[in-house]
C-alpha positions as CSV (number, residue, x, y, z in Angstrom):
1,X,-31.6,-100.0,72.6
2,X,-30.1,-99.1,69.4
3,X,-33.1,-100.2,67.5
4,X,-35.4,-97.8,69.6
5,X,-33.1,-94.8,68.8
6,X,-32.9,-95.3,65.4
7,X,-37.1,-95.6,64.9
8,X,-36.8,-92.7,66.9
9,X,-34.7,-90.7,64.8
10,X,-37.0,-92.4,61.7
11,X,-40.4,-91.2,63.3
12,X,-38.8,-88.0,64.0
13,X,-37.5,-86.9,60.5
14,X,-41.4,-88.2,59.3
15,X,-42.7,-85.8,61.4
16,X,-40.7,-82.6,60.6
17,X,-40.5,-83.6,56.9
18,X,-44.2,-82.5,57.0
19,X,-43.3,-78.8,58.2
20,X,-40.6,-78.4,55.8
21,X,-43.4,-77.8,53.2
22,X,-42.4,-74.9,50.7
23,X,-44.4,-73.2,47.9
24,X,-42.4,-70.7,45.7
25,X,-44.8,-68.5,43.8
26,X,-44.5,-66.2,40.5
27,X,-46.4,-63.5,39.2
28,X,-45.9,-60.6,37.0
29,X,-44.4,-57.3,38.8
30,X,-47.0,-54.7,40.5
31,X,-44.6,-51.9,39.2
32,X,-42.8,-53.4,35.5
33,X,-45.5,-56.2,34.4
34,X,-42.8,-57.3,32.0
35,X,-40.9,-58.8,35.2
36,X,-41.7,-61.5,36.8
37,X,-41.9,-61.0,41.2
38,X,-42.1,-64.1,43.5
39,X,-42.8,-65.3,46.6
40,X,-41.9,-68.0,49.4
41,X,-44.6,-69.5,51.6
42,X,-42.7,-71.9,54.6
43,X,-45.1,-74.2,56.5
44,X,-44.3,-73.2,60.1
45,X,-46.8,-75.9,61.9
46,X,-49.7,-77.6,60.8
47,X,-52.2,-74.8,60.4
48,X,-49.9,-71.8,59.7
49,X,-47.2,-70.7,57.2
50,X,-44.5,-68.0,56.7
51,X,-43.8,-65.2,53.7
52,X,-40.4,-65.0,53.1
53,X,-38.9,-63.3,56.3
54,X,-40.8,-65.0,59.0
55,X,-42.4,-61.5,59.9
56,X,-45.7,-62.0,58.3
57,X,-47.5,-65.2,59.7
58,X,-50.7,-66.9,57.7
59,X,-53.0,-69.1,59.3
60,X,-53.3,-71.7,57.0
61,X,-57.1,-74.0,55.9
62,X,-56.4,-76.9,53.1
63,X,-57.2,-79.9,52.0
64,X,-56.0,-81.9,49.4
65,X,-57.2,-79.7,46.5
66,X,-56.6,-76.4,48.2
67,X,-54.4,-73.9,50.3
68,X,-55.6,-71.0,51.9
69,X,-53.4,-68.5,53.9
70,X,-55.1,-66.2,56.0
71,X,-53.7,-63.3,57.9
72,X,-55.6,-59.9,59.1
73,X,-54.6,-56.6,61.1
74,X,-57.5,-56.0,63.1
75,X,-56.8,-53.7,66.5
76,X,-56.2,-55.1,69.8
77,X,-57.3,-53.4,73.0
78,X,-54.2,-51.0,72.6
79,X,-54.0,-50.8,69.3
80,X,-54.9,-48.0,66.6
81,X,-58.2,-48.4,64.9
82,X,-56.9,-46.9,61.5
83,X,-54.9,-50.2,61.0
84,X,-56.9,-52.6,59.1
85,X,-56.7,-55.3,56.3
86,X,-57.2,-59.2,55.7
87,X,-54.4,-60.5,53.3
88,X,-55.6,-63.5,51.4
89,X,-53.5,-66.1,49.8
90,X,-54.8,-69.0,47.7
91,X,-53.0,-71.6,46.3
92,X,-55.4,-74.1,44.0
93,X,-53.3,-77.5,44.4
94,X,-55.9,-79.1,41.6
95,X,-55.4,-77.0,39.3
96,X,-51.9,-76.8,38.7
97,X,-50.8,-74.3,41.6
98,X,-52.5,-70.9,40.4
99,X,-51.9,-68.3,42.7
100,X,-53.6,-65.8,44.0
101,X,-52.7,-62.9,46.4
102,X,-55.3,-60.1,47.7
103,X,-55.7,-57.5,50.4
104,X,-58.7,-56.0,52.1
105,X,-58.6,-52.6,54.1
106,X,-56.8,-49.2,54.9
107,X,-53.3,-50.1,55.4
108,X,-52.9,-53.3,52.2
109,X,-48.8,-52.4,51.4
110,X,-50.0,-54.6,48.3
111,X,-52.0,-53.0,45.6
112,X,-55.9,-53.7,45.9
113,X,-55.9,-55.4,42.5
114,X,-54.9,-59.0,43.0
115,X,-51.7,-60.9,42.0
116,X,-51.9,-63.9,40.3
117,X,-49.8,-66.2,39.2
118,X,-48.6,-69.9,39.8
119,X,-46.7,-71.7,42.4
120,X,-43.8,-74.7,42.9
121,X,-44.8,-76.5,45.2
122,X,-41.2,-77.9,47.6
123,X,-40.6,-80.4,49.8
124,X,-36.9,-79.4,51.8
C-alpha cells in the first residue's frame, strides 16, 4: 500500500510540474524607453496561460519551437459592441525567447505599436 501512494504522489507532482510553466518577459517601457517593463505569463492548463494577475486569460497554441497566446474581446449577446480587440502574444522558443506583444481593435489599453522584447523561460 505504501508503494501505491508514493507512485501516486510521484505521478502526481509529474503532472502539475507541467502547469507550473513560467515565462518572465522584458521589453523596453511604452512611456521612458530607457526603462526596461516586464511581464509574467503562468501556464494555467494545457492550452491556456495567465498575465501577471490572473485577470487576463490567453488561450495558448505551441509546439516545440513556438508559443502563441491568444486572447480577444469580442461582444457576447449582452455585451457592448464598442468593445473590441485581439491581444497577441508570441514567444519564439527557437530563437532564443524573443518576445512579442500586439493588440488589435478599439479598446487595446496597450499602444498599437508592438512590444518586443525577450523572455525567461521558468519552471516552479
Amino acid at each position: 500500500m505504501f508503494q501505491i501512494i508514493v507512485l501516486l504522489l510521484i505521478f502526481l507532482s509529474i503532472c502539475f510540474s507541467s502547469f507550473a510553466e513560467s515565462y518572465h518577459c522584458w521589453f523596453p517601457c511604452k512611456h521612458n524607453k530607457d526603462n526596461e517593463c516586464s511581464l509574467f505569463y503562468h501556464r494555467k492548463s494545457s492550452n491556456t496561460f495567465y498575465e501577471e494577475k490572473k485577470w487576463r486569460v490567453y488561450d495558448a497554441q505551441e509546439n516545440e519551437d513556438h508559443l502563441l497566446l491568444i486572447r480577444n474581446g469580442f461582444p457576447q449577446k449582452e455585451g457592448l459592441p464598442e468593445v473590441l480587440f485581439v491581444e497577441i502574444v508570441h514567444i519564439d522558443k527557437f530563437d532564443n525567447f524573443k518576445f512579442m506583444k500586439n493588440c488589435v481593435g478599439n479598446s487595446c489599453d496597450e499602444p498599437y505599436t508592438p512590444l518586443i522584447g525577450k523572455c525567461f523561460q521558468k519552471h516552479n
